[in-house]
MDAnalysis code that builds the backbone (N, CA, C; Angstrom):
import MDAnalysis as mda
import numpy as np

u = mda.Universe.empty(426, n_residues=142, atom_resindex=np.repeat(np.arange(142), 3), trajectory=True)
u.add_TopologyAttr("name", ["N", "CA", "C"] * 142)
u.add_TopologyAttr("resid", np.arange(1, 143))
u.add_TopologyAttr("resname", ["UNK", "UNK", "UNK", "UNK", "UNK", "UNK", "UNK", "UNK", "UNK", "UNK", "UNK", "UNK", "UNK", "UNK", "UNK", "UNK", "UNK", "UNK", "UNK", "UNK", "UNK", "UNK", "UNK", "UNK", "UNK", "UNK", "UNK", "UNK", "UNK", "UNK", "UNK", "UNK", "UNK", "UNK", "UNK", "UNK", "UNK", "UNK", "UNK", "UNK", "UNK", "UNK", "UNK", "UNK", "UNK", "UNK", "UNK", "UNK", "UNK", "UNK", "UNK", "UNK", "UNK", "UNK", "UNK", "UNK", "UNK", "UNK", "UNK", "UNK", "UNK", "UNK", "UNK", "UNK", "UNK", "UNK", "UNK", "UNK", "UNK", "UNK", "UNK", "UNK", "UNK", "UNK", "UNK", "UNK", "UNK", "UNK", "UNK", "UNK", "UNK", "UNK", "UNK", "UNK", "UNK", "UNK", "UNK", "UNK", "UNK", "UNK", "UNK", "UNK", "UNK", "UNK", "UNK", "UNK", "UNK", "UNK", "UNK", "UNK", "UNK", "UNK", "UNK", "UNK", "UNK", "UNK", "UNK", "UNK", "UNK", "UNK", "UNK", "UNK", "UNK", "UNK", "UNK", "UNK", "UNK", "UNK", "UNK", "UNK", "UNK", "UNK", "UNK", "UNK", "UNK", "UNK", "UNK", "UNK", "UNK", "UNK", "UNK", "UNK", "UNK", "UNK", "UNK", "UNK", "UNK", "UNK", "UNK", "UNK", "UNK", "UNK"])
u.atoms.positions = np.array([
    [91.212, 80.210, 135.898],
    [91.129, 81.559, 135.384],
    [90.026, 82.313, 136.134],
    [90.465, 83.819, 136.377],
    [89.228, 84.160, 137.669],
    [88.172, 84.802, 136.587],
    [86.963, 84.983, 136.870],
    [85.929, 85.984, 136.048],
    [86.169, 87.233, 136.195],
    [85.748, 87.716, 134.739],
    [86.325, 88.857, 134.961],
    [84.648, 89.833, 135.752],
    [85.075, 90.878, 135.427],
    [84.258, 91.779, 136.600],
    [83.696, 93.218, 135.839],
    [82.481, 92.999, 135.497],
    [81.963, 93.740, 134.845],
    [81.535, 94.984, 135.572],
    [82.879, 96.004, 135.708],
    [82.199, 97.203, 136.354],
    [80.747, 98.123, 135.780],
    [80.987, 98.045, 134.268],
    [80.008, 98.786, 133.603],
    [79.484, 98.043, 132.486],
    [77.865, 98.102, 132.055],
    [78.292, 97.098, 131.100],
    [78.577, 98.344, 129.471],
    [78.505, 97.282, 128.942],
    [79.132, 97.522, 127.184],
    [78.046, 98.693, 126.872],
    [76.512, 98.740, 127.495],
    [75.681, 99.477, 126.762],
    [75.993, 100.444, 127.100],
    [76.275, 100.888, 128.311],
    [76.390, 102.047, 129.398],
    [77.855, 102.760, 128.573],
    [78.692, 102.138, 128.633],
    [79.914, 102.274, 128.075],
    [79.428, 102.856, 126.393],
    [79.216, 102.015, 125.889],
    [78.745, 102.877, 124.190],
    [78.251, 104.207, 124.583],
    [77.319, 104.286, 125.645],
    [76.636, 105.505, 125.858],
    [77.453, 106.672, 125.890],
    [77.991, 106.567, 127.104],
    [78.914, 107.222, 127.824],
    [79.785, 107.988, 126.931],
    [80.885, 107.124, 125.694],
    [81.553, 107.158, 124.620],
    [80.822, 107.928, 123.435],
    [79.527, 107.329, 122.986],
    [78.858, 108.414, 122.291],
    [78.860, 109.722, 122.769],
    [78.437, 109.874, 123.431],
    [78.330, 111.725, 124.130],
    [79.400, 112.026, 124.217],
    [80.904, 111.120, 124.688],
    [82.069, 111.798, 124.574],
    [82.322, 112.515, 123.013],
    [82.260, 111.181, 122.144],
    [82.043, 111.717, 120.752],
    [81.501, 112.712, 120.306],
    [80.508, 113.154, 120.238],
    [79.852, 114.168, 120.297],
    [80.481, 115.565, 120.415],
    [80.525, 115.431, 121.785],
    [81.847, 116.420, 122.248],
    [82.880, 116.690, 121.876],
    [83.699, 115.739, 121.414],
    [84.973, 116.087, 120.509],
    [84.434, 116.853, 119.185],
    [83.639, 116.124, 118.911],
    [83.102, 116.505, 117.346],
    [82.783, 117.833, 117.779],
    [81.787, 118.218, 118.264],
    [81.506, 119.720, 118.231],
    [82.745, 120.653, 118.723],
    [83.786, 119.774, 119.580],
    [84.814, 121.107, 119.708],
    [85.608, 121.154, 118.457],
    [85.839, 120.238, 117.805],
    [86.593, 120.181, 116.694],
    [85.348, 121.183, 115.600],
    [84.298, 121.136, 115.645],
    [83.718, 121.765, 114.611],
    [83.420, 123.581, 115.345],
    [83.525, 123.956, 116.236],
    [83.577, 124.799, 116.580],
    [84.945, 125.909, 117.010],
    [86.414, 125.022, 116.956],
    [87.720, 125.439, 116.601],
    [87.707, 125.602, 114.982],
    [87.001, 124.830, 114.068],
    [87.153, 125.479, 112.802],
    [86.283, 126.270, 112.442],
    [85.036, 126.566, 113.036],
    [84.121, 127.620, 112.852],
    [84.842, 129.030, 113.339],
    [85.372, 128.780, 114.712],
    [86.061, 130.486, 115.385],
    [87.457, 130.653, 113.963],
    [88.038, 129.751, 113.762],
    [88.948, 129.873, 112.770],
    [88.531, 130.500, 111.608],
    [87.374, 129.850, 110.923],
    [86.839, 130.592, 109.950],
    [86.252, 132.200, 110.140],
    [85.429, 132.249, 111.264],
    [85.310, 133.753, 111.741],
    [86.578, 135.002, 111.953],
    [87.146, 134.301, 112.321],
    [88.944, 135.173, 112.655],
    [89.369, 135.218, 111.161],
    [89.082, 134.321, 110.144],
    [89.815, 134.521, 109.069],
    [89.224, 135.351, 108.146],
    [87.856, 135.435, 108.379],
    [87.209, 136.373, 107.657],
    [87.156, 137.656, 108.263],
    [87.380, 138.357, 109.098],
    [87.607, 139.323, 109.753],
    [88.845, 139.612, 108.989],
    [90.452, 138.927, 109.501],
    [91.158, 139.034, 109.197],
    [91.113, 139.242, 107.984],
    [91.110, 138.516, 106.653],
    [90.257, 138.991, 105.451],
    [90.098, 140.460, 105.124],
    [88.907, 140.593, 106.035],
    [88.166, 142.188, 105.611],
    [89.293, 143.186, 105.740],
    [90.145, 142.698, 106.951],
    [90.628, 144.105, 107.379],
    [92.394, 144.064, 106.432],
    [92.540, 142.846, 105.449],
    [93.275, 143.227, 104.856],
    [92.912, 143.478, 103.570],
    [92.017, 143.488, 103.186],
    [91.309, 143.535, 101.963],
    [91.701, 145.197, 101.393],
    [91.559, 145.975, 102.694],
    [91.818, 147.425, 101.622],
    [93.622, 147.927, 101.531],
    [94.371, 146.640, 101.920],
    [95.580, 146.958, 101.695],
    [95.632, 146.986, 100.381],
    [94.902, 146.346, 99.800],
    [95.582, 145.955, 98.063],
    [97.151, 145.013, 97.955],
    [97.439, 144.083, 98.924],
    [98.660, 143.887, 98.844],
    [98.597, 142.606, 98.794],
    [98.530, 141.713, 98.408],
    [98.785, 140.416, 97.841],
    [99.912, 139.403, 98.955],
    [100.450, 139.903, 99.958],
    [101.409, 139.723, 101.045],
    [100.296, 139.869, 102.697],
    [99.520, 140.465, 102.436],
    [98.662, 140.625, 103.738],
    [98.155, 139.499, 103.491],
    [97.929, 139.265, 102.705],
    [96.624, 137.742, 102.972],
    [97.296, 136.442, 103.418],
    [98.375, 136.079, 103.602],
    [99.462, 135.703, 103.935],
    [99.087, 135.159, 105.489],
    [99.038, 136.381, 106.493],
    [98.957, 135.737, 107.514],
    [97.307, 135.565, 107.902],
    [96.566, 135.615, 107.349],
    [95.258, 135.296, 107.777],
    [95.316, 133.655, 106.695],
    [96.128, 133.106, 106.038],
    [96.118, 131.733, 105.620],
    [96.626, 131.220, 106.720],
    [97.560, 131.548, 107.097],
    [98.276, 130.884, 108.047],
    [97.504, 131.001, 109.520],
    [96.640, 132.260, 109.967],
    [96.005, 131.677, 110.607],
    [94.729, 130.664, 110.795],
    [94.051, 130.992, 109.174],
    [93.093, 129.983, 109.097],
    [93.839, 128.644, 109.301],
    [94.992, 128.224, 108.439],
    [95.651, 127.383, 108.562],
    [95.745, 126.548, 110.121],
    [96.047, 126.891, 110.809],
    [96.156, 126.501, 112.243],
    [95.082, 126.376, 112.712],
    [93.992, 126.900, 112.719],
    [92.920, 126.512, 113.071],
    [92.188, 125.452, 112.590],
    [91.933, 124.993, 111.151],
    [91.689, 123.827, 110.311],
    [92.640, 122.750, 110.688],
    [94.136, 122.879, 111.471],
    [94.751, 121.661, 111.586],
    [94.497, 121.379, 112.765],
    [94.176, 122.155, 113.666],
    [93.479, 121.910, 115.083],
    [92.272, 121.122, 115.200],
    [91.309, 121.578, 114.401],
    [90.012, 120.987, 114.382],
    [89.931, 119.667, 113.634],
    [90.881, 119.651, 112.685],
    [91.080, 117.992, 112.210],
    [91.536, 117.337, 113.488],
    [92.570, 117.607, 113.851],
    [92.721, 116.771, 115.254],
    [91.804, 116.018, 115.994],
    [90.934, 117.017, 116.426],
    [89.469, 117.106, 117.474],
    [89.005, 115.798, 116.473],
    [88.427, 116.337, 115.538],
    [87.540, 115.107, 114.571],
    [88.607, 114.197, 114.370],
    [89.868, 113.882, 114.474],
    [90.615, 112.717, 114.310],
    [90.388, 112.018, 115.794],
    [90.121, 112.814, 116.915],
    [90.542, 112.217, 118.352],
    [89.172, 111.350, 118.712],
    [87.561, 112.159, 117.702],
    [86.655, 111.877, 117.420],
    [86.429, 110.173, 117.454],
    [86.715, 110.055, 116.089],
    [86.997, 108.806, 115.414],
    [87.330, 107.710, 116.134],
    [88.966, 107.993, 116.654],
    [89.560, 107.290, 117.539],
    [88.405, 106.544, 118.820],
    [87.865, 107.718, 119.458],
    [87.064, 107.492, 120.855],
    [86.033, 106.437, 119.752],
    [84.994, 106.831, 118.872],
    [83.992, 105.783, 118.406],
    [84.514, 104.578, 118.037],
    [85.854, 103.995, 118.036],
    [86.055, 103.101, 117.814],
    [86.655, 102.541, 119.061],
    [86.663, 103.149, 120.335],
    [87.364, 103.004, 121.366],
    [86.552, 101.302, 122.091],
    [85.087, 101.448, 121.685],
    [84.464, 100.294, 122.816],
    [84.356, 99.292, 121.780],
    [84.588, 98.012, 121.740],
    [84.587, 96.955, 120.854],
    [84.550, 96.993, 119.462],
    [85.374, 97.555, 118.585],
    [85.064, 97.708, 117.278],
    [84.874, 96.474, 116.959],
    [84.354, 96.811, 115.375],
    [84.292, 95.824, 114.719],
    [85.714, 95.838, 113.405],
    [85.227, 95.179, 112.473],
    [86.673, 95.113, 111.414],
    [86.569, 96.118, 110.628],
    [85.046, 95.884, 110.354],
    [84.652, 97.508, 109.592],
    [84.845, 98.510, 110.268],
    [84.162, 98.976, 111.686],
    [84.798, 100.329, 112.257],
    [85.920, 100.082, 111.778],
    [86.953, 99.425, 112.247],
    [88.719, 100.095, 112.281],
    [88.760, 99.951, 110.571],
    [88.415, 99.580, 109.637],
    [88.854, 99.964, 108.657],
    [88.323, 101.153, 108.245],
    [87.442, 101.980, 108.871],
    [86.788, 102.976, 108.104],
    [87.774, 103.940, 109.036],
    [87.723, 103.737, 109.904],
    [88.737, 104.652, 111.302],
    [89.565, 104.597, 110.538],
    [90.779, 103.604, 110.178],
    [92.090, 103.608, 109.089],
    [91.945, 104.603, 108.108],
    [90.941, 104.506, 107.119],
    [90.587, 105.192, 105.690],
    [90.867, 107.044, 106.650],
    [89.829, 107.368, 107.345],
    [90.232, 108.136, 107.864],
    [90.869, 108.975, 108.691],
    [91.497, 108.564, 108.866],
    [92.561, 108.769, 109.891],
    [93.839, 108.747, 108.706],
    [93.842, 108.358, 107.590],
    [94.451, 108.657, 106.850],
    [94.132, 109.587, 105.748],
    [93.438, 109.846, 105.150],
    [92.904, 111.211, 105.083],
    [92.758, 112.398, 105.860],
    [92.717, 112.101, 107.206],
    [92.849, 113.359, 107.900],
    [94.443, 113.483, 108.406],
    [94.832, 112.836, 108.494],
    [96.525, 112.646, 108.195],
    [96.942, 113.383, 107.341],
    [96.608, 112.914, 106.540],
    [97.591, 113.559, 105.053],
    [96.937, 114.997, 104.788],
    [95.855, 115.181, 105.287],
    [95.302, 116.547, 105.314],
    [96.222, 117.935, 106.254],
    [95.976, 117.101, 107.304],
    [97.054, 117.638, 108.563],
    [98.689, 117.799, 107.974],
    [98.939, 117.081, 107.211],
    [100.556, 116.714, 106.955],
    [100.627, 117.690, 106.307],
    [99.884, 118.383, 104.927],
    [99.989, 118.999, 103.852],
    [99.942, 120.406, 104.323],
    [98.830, 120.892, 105.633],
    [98.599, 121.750, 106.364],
    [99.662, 122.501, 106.941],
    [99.677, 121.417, 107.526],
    [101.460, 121.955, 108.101],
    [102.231, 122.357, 107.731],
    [102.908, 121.351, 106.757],
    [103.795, 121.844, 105.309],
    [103.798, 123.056, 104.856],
    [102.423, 123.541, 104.567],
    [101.977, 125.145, 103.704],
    [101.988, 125.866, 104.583],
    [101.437, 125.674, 105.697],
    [101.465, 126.773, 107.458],
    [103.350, 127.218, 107.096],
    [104.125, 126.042, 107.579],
    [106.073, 126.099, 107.481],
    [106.757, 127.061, 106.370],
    [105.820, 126.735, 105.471],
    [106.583, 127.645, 103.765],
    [105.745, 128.843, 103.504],
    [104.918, 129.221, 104.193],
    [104.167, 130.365, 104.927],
    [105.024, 131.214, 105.586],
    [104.861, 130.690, 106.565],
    [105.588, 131.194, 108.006],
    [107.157, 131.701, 107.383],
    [107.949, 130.770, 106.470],
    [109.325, 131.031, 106.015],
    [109.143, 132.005, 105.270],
    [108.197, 131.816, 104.035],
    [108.418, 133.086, 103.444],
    [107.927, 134.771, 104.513],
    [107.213, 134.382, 105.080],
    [106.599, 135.523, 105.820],
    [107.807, 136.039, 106.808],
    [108.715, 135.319, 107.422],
    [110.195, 135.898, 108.266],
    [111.367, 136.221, 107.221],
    [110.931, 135.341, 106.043],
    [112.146, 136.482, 104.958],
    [112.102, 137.337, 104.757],
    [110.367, 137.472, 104.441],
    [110.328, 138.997, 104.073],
    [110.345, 140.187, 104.955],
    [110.838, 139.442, 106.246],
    [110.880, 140.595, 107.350],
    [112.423, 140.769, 107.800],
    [113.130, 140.342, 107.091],
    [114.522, 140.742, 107.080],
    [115.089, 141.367, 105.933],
    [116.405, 141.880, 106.643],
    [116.979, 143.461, 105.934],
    [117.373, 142.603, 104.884],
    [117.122, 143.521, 103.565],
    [117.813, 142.950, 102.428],
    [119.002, 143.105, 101.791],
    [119.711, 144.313, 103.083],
    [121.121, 144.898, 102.191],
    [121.307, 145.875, 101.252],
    [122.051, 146.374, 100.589],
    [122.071, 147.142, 99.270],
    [120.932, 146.808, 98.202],
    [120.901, 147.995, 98.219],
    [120.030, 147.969, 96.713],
    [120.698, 147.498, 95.553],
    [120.250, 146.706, 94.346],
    [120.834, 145.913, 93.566],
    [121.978, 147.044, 92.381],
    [121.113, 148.804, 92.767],
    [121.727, 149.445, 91.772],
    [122.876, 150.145, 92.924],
    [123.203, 149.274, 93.543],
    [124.283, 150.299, 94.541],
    [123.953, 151.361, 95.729],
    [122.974, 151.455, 95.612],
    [122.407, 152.408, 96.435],
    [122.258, 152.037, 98.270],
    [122.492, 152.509, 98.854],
    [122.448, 152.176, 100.508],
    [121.061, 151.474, 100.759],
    [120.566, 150.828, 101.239],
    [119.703, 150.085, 102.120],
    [119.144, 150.984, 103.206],
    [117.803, 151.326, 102.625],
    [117.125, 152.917, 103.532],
    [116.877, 152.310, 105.166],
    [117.341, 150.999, 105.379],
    [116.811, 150.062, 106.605],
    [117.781, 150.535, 107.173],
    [118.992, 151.090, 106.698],
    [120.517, 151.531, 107.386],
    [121.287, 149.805, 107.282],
    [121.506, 149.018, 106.179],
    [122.263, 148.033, 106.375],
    [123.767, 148.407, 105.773],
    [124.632, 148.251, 106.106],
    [125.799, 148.504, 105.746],
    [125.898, 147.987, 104.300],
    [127.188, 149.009, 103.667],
    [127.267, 148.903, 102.348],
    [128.673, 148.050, 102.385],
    [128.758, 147.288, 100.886],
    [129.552, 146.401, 101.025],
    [131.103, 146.937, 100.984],
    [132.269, 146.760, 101.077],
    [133.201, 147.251, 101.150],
    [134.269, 147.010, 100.134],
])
């Protein structure tokens, strides 16, 4: 059996991997910080609609931004467990990675039934229920 060949060792490598970590982590915490800033903007500037339907797409964009940045902190995780785990790392990596899973999953889900209701309500609805023409110009039934 030949030896193997220690290009780098393990310490250098943890190193290296930490600071990668790091890095993920802060982009992941800084995609949900610009997210949160955009959503509060977004926010303000629907705030004097009074309409209960505007706030709608500033969820959905916070939304996307919070499932982005879980990512980052999921890809996080992944990398700290990348150089020799132990049983405990990967079980704590598991625990989370399933929590941020099911976080992401649920995200999505509400982003989809968002997004659906938000393209229904942007289509013609037809006649008015008392007979009346559809001011959108949709044809009346025959």
């Amino acid at each position: 059996m030949a030896p193997a060949i220690d290009l780098v060792s393990e310490e250098t490598l943890r190193t290296v991997v930490n600071a990668l970590v790091r890095l993920v982590e802060a982009a992941g915490a800084l995609v949900i910080f610009i997210g949160a800033v955009i959503g509060v903007w977004k926010f303000v500037v629907a705030l004097p609609k009074r309409d209960p339907h505007a706030f709608v797409p500033v969820r959905l964009s916070l939304g996307r931004y919070l499932a982005l940045g879980l990512e980052f902190q999921l890809a996080s995780d992944v990398l700290r467990t990348a150089v020799a785990p132990t049983f405990e790392e990967l079980a704590k990596l598991a625990a989370v990675a399933a929590i941020r899973t099911a976080l992401n999953f649920f995200l999505a889900r509400e982003i989809a039934e968002e997004r659906r209701l938000v393209e229904e309500s942007r289509e013609p609805r037809g006649p008015d229920v008392r007979g009346l023409p559809d001011p959108r110009g949709a044809p009346e039934p025959g």
